[in-house]
DRENMISE-240731 format. One line per field, with one value per residue (C-alpha): residue number from 0; residue in three letters; x, y, z. Coordinates in steps of 0.2 Angstrom, whole numbers, plus 2048, in hexadecimal, padded with zeros to 3 digits. Layout:
seq = (NUM,...)
type = (ALA,...)
xx = (X,...)
yy = (Y,...)
zz = (Z,...)
//
This chain:
seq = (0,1,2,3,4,5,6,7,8,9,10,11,12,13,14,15,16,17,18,19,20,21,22,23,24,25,26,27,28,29,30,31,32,33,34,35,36,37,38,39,40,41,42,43,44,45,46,47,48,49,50,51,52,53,54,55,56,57,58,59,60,61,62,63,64,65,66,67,68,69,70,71,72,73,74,75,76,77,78,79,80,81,82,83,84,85,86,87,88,89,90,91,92,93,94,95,96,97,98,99,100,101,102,103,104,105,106,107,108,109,110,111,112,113,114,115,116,117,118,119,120,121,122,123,124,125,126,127,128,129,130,131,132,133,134,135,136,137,138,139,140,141,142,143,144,145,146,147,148,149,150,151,152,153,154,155,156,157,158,159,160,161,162,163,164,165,166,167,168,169,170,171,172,173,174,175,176,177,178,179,180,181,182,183,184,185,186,187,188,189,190,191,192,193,194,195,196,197,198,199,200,201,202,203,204,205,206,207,208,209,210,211,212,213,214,215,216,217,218,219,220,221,222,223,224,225,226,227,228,229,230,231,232,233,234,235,236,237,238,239,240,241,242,243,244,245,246,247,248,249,250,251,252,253,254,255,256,257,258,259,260,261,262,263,264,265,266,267,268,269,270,271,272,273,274,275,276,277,278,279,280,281,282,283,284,285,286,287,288,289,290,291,292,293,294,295,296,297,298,299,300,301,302,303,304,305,306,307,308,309,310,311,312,313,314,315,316,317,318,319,320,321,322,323,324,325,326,327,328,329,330,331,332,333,334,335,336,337,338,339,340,341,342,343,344,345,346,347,348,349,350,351,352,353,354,355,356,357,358,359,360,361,362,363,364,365,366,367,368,369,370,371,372,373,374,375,376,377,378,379,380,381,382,383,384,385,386,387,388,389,390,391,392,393,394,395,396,397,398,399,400,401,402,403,404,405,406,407,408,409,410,411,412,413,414,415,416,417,418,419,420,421,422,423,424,425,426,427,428,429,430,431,432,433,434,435,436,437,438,439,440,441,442,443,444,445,446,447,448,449,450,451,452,453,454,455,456,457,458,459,460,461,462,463,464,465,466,467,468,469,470,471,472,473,474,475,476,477,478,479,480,481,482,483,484,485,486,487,488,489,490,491,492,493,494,495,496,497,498,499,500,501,502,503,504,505,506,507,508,509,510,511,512,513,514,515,516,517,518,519,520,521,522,523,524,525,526,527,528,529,530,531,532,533,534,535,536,537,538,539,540,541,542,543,544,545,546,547,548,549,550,551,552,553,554,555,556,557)
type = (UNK,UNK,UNK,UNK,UNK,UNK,UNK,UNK,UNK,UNK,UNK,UNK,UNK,UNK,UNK,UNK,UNK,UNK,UNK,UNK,UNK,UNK,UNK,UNK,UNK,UNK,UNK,UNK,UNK,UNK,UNK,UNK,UNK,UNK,UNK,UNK,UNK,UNK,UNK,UNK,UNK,UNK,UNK,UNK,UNK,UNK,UNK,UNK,UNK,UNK,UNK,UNK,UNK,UNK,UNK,UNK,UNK,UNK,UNK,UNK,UNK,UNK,UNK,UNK,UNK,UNK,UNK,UNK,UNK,UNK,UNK,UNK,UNK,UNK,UNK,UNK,UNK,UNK,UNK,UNK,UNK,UNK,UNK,UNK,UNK,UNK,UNK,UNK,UNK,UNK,UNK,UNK,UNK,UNK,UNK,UNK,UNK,UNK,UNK,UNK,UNK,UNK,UNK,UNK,UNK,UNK,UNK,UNK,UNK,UNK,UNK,UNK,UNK,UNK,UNK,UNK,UNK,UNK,UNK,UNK,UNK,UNK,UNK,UNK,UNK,UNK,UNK,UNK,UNK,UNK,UNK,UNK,UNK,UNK,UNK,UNK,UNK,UNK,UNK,UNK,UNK,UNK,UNK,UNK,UNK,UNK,UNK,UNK,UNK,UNK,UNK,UNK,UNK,UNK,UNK,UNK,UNK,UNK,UNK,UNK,UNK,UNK,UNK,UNK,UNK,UNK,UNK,UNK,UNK,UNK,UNK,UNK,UNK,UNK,UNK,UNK,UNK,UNK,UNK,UNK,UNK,UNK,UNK,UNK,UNK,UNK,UNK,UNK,UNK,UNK,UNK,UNK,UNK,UNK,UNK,UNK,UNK,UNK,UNK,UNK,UNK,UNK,UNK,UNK,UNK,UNK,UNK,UNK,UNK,UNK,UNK,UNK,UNK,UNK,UNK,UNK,UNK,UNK,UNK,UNK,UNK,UNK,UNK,UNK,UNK,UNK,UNK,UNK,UNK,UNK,UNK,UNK,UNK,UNK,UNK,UNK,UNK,UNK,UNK,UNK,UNK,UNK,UNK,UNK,UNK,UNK,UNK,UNK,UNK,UNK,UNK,UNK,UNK,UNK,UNK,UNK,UNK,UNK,UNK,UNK,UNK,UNK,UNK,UNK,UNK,UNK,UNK,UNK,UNK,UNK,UNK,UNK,UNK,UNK,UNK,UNK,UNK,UNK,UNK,UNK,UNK,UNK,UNK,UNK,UNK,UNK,UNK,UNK,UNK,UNK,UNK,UNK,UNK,UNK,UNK,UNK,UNK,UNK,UNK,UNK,UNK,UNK,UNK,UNK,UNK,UNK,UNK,UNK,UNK,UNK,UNK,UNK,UNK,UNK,UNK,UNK,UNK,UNK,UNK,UNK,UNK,UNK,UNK,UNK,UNK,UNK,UNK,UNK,UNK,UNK,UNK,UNK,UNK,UNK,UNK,UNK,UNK,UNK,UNK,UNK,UNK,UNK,UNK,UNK,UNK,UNK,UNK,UNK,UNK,UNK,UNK,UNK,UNK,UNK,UNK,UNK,UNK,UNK,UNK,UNK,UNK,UNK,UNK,UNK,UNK,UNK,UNK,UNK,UNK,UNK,UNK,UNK,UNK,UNK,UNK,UNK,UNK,UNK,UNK,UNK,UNK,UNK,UNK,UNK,UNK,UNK,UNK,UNK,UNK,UNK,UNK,UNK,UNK,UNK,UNK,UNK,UNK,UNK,UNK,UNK,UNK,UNK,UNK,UNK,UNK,UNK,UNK,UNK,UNK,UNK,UNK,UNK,UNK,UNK,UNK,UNK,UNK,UNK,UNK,UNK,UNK,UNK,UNK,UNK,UNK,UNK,UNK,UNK,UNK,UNK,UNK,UNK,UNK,UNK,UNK,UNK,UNK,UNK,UNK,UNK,UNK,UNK,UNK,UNK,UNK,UNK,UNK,UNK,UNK,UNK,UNK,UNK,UNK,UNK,UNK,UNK,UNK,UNK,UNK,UNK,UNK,UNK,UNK,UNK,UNK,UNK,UNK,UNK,UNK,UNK,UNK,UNK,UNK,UNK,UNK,UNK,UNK,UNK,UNK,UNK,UNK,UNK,UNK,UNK,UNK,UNK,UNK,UNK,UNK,UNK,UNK,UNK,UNK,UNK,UNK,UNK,UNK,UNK,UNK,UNK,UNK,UNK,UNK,UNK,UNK,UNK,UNK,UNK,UNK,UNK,UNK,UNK,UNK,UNK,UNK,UNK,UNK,UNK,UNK,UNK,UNK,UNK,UNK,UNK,UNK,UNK,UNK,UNK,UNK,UNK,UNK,UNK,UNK,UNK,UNK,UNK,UNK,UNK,UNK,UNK,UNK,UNK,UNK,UNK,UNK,UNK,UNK,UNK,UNK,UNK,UNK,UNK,UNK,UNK,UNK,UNK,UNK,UNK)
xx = (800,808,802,807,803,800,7F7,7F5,7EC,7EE,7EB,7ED,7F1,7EB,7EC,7DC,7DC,7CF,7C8,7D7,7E8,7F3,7E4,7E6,7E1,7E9,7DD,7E0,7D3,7D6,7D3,7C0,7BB,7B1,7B0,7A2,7AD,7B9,7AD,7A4,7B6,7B9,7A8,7A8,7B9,7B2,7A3,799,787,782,78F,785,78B,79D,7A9,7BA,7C4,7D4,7DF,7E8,7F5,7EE,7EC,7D9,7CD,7C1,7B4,7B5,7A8,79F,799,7A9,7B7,7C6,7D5,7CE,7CB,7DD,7E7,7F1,7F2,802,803,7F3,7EB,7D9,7D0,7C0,7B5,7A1,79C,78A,787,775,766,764,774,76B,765,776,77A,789,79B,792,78E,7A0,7A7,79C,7A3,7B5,7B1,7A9,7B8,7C3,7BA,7BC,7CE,7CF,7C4,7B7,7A9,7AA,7A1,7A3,7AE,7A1,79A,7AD,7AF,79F,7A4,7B8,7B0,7A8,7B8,7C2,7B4,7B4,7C9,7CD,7BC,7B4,7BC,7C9,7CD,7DE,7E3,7DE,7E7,7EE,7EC,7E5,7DD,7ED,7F2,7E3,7E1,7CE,7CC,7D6,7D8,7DD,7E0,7E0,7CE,7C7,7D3,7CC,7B8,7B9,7C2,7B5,7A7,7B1,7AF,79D,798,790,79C,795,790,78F,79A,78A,783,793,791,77F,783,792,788,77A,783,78C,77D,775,786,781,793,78D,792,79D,7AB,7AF,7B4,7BC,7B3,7B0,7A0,79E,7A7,7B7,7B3,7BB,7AF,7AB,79D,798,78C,782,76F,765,76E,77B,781,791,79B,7A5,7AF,7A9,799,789,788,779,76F,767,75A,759,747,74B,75A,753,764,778,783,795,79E,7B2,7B5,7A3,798,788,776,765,758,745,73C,72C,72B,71F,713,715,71A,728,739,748,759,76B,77B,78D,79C,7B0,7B8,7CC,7CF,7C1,7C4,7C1,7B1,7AB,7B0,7A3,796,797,797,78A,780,782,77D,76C,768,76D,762,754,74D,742,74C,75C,752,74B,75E,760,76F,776,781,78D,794,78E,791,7A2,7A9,7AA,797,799,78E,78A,77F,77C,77D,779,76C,766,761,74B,752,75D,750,743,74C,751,73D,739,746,742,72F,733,73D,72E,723,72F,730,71D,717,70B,6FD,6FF,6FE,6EF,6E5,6E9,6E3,6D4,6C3,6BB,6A9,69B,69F,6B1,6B3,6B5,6C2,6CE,6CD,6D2,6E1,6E4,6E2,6F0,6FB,6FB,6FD,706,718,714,722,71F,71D,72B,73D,745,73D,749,746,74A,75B,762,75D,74E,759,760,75C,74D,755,751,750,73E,73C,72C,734,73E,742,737,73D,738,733,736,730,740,73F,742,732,728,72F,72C,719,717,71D,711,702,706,709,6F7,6EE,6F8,6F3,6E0,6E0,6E7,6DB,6CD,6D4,6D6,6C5,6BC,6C2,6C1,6AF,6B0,6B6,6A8,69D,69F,69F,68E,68A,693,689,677,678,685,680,681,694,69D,693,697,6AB,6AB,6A4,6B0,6C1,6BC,6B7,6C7,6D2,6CC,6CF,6E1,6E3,6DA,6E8,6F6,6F2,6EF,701,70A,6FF,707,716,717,711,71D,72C,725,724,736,73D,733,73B,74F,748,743,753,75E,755,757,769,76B,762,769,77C,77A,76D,779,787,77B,775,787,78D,780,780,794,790,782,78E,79B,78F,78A,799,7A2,791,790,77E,775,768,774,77B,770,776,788,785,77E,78D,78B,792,79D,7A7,7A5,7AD,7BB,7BE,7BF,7B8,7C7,7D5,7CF,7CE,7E0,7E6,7E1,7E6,7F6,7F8,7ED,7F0,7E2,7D3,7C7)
yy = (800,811,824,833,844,853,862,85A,84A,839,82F,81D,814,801,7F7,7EF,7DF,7DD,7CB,7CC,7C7,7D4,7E1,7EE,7FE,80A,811,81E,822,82B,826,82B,822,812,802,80A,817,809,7FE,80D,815,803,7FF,811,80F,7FD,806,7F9,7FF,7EF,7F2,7E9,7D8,7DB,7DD,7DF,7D3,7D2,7C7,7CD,7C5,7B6,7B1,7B4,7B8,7C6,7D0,7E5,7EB,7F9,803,803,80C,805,808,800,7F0,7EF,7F6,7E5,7E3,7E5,7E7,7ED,7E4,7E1,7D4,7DC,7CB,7C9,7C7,7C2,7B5,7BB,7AF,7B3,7BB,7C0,7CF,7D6,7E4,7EA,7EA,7E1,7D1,7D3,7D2,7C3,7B9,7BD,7B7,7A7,7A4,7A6,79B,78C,78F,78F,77D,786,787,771,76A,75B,758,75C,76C,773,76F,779,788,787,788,799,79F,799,7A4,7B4,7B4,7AE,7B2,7A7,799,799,78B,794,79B,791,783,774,774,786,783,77E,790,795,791,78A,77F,77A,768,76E,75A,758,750,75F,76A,761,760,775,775,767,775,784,77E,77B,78B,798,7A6,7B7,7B7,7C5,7C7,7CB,7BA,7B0,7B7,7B3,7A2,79E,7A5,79C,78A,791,796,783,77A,775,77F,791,7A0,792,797,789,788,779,770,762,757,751,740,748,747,756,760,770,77F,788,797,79F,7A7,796,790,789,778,76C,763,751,74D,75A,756,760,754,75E,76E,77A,786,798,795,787,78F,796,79C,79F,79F,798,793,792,78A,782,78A,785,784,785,77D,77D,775,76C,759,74E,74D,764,761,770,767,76E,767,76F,76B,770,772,772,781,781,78F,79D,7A9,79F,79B,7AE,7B0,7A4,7A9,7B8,7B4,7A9,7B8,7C5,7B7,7B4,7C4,7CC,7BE,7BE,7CE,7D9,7E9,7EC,7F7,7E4,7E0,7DF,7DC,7CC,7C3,7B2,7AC,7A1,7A3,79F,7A9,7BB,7C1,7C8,7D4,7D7,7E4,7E1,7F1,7F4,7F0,7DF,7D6,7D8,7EC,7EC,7E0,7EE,7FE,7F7,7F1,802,809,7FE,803,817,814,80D,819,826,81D,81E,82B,838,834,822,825,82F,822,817,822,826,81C,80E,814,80B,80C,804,7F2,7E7,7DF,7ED,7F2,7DF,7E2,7F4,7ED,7DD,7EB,7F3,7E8,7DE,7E9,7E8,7DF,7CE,7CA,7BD,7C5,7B4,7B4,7B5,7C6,7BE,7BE,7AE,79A,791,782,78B,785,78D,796,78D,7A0,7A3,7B6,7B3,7A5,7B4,7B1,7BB,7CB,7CE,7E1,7E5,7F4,7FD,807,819,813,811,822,829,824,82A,83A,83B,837,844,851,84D,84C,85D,862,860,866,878,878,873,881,88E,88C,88A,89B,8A5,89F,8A7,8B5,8B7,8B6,8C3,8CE,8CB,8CD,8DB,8E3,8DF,8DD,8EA,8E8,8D9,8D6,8DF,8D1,8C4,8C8,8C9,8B6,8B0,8B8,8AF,8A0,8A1,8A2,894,889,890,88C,87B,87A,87C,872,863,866,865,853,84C,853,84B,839,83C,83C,82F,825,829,824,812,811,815,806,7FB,7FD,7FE,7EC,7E4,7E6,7DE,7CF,7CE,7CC,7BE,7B5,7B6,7AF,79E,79B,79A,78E,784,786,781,773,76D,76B,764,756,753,753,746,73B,72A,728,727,734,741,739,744,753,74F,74F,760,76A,776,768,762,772,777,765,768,77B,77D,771,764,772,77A,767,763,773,770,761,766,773,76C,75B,74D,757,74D)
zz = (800,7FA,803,7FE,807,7FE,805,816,80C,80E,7FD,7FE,7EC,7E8,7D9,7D2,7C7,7BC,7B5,7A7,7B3,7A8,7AC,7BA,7BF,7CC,7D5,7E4,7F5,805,815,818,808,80A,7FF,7F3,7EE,7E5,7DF,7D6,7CE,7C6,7C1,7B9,7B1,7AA,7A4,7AE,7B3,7BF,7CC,7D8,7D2,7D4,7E3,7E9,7F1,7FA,804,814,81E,824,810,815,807,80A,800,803,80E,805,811,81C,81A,80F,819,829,81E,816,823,824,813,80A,7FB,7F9,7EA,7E6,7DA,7D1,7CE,7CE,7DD,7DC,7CD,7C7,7C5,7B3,7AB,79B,7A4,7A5,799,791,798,7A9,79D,796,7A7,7AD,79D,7A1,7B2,7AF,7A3,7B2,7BD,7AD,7AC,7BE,7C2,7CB,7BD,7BE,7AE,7A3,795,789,793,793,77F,77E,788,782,76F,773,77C,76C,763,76D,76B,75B,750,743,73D,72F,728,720,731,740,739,746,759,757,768,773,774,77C,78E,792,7A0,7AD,7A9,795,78D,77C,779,780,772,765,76A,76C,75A,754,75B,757,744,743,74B,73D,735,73B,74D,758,768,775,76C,771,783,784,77F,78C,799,797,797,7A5,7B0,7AB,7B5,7C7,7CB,7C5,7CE,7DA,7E5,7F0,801,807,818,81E,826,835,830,828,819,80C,804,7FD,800,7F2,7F4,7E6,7E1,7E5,7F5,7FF,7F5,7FA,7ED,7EF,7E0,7D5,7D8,7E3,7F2,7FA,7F5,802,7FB,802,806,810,818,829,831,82E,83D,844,852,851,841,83F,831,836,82D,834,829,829,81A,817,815,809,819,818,82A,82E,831,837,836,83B,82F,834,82B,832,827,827,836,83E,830,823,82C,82F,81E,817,823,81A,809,80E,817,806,7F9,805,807,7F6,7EB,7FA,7FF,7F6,7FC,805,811,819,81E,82F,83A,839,846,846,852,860,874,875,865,862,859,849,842,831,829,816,80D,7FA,7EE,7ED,7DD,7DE,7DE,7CF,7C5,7CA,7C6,7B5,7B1,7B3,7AB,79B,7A0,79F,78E,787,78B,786,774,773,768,76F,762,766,77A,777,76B,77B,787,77D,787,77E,775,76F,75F,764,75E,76F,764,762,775,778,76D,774,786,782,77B,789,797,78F,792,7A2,7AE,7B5,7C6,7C8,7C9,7C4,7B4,7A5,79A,78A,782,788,781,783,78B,79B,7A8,7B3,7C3,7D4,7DC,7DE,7E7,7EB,7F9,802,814,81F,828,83A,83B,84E,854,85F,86D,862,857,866,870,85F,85E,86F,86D,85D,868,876,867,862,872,875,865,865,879,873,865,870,87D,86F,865,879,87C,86B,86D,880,879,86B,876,884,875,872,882,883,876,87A,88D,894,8A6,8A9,8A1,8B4,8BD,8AF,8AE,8C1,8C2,8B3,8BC,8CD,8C2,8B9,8C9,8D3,8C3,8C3,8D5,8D1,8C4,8CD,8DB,8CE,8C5,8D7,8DA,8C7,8CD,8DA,8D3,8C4,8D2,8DB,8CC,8C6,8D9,8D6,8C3,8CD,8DA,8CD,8C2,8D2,8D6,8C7,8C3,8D5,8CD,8BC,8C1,8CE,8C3,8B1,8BD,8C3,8B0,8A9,8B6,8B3,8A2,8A5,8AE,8A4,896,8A0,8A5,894,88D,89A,89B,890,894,884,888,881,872,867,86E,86D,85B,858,84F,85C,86A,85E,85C,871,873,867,866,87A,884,881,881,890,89A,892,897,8AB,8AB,8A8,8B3,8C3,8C1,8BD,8C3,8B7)
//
């Protein structure tokens, strides 16, 4: 990390690379800059208008992976990092990548073509031909039968796995394909037998189950999936995912799905990641990918924490758009252009009521003109642009998690207040109109009966009085009872800090002991329980350290 001061400024310089390895850009932020402000400088230089899909990532000095935080500041995150290099990649695969437009499709191309050249996009050998024929295409054109003479093929660089069999099935495919073809069609093509792959938008983590057994965790828009041999072991949907936490190295799922009986089932699954931050680090990526593809608005993201009773919490607060947003912006976008493209004449022939002399045949046609621009109810649904044969998206947005809207103490101070500005509100207008109407009145008197006003005033200033002294004597009684009341409130809070600390202090040492007990029993009443990951990781993370480490040091206590 470089920093220059000029002018009492600090200026911290980074290098980006971009999807290309030879492609970087130097880029340059001060100190009070957050993660947004980077993204949207390389997004803008790229041209790219769907920044949201994309992310920088970095690795610090534990050879940790870890995805910029947006909304926090940049030099807080990489302070450890040195050099300071960052990797632009996509971030958040989407559902349906037809929809992406311009230079954003380009980038998604280049970054599925990574992930075949690095193993992580797994396919078959005929999949990989397929996909290795349209990167032939893209990079060396149409064929030519003069200049892609030989192993043409060889010097390119497809998959990781490149055999010879697989050279000559993309060549085989490269010559059948029809002169002429535009780029965007080429992309369109790759992404949409890419998106078809069970390992779309994969970036495994390497675990292991509860027996020992090596596997890895990918994370994309449908769910959480685990692979054995290149192949999906076990798919989570997000509709059935019901919570994400950890504890130490344990990334743990809760589930909560129905059955064939449509009885509610709920099931807990734990996996042993490599060390804790590679554990926080996937129950984060895991976090993002559920909240992006799941909720209707970023406004619904709450705060979430990881992390169990005997690990540090970790909060997390999603920040950006999520993907329901972006679909919806860009449907009215396309909406507007429409109408903007819409002559006046026509708009007004539209607008124009149906008559008696109008056909009800034309109004059907003028109605299914109309409504039929409208936008679809489904997010997931393809817009068009992409093959027939793609395979329909296991996202469904209408199955998004539900959101728990508590009310906080602000919100309920805040209604409060409102109702005593309204009962304060309508007792000064009441007081106001009683006394303009007073006051209208001994006028008329005034005017029509002048000697009787002296005994009337007279009778209203002793009336007024006593209710004044009345008054007074009432405001000294609340007084009174609101000190009183606040005195209770001092006893009461007084009181039950006085009970909180010794009753905290009884529940953990039972809570100690109960665990104790249940980890040194054989009976097979706990069996179950020893099982749960949660038990599994106390056991292992602390439990046995802290027994080995007494036993050293007082002897053999246990």
């Amino acid at each position: 990390m470089f920093k220059s001061r000029s002018e009492g400024n600090v200026v911290y310089k980074c290098t980006v690379r971009l999807l290309e390895d030879l492609d970087v850009l130097e880029c340059e932020f001060q100190p009070h800059h957050k993660g947004n402000f980077l993204l949207d400088y390389v997004c803008e230089q790229l041209e790219i208008s769907e920044k949201d899909y994309f992310g920088l990532r970095f690795v610090d000095s534990g050879k940790q992976r870890h995805w910029l935080d947006l909304a926090k500041t940049i030099i807080k995150q990489v302070k450890d990092v040195e050099p300071l290099i960052l990797s632009f990649r996509v971030k958040f695969y989407p559902a349906d990548p037809c929809r992406l437009t311009g230079y954003g499709k380009v980038m998604l191309f280049q970054q599925l073509k990574r992930d075949l050249r690095h193993g992580r996009l797994y396919c078959s050998v005929g999949e990989a031909a397929a996909l290795g024929a349209l990167i032939v295409q893209d990079e060396l054109g149409d064929f030519d039968s003069e200049t892609h003479t030989g192993e043409y093929v060889s010097s390119l660089k497809i998959a990781l796995r490149q055999s010879e069999q697989l050279e000559k099935k993309a060549m085989e495919l490269h010559r059948k394909r029809e002169p002429g073809q535009e780029t965007v069609a080429v992309y369109d093509e790759f992404v949409s037998i890419a998106r078809s792959l069970e390992t779309y938008g994969i970036d495994p983590h390497p675990v292991k189950d509860h027996r020992g057994t090596q596997l890895y965790l990918g994370i994309n828009f449908s769910g959480i999936s685990t692979f054995a041999a290149g192949r999906r072991a076990q798919h989570f949907r997000w509709p059935e995912v019901h919570k994400i936490n950890f504890e130490g190295k344990m990334f743990i799922i809760h589930l909560a799905y129905t059955d064939d009986r449509r009885e509610v089932k709920k099931h807990t699954v734990g996996f042993k990641c490599p060390s804790g931050s590679a554990c926080r680090y996937v129950w984060r990526c895991a976090i993002e990918q559920m909240l992006f593809f799941t909720l209707p608005t970023s406004q619904h993201a709450s705060v979430m924490s990881g992390g169990g009773f005997f690990s540090w919490g970790t909060k997390f607060r999603y920040s950006g758009r999520t993907e329901r947003e972006i679909l919806s912006e860009s449907l009215n976008a396309l909406r507007q252009q429409k109408m903007n493209n819409t002559s006046p004449s026509k708009r007004k022939a539209q607008s124009v009521p149906a008559t008696p002399s109008s056909p009800q045949g034309d109004l059907a046609e003028i109605r299914k003109s109309r409504y039929s621009s409208l936008p679809r109810s489904t997010m997931s649904e393809p817009l068009g642009g992409c093959n027939d044969h793609m395979a329909s998206s296991v996202y469904c947005p209408d199955n998004a998690l539900p959101t728990l809207e508590t009310v906080s103490e602000e919100a309920r101070k805040t209604n409060g207040e409102s109702n005593d500005h309204l009962s304060d509100y309508y007792f000064r207008d009441s007081f106001d109109h009683s006394s303009s109407e007073s006051g209208f009145a001994s006028n008329v008197i005034e005017n029509r009966l002048g000697s009787h006003l002296h005994h009337r005033q007279t009778y209203t200033s002793d009336h007024i009085s006593s209710l004044a002294m009345h008054s007074m004597a009432n405001n000294s009684s609340i007084v009174q009872q609101q000190n009183a009341s606040n005195s209770a409130k001092n006893l009461k809070k007084f009181s039950l800090i006085q009970a909180f600390v010794p009753s905290f202090f009884f529940v953990v040492v039972v809570l100690a002991v109960s665990a104790v007990y249940i980890l040194e029993s054989d009976s097979e009443m706990f069996s179950t329980m020893k099982n749960w990951p949660e038990m599994i990781c106390l056991r292992y993370q602390y439990y046995q350290p802290l027994k080995e480490f007494l036993t050293k040091k007082f002897g053999a206590i246990f």
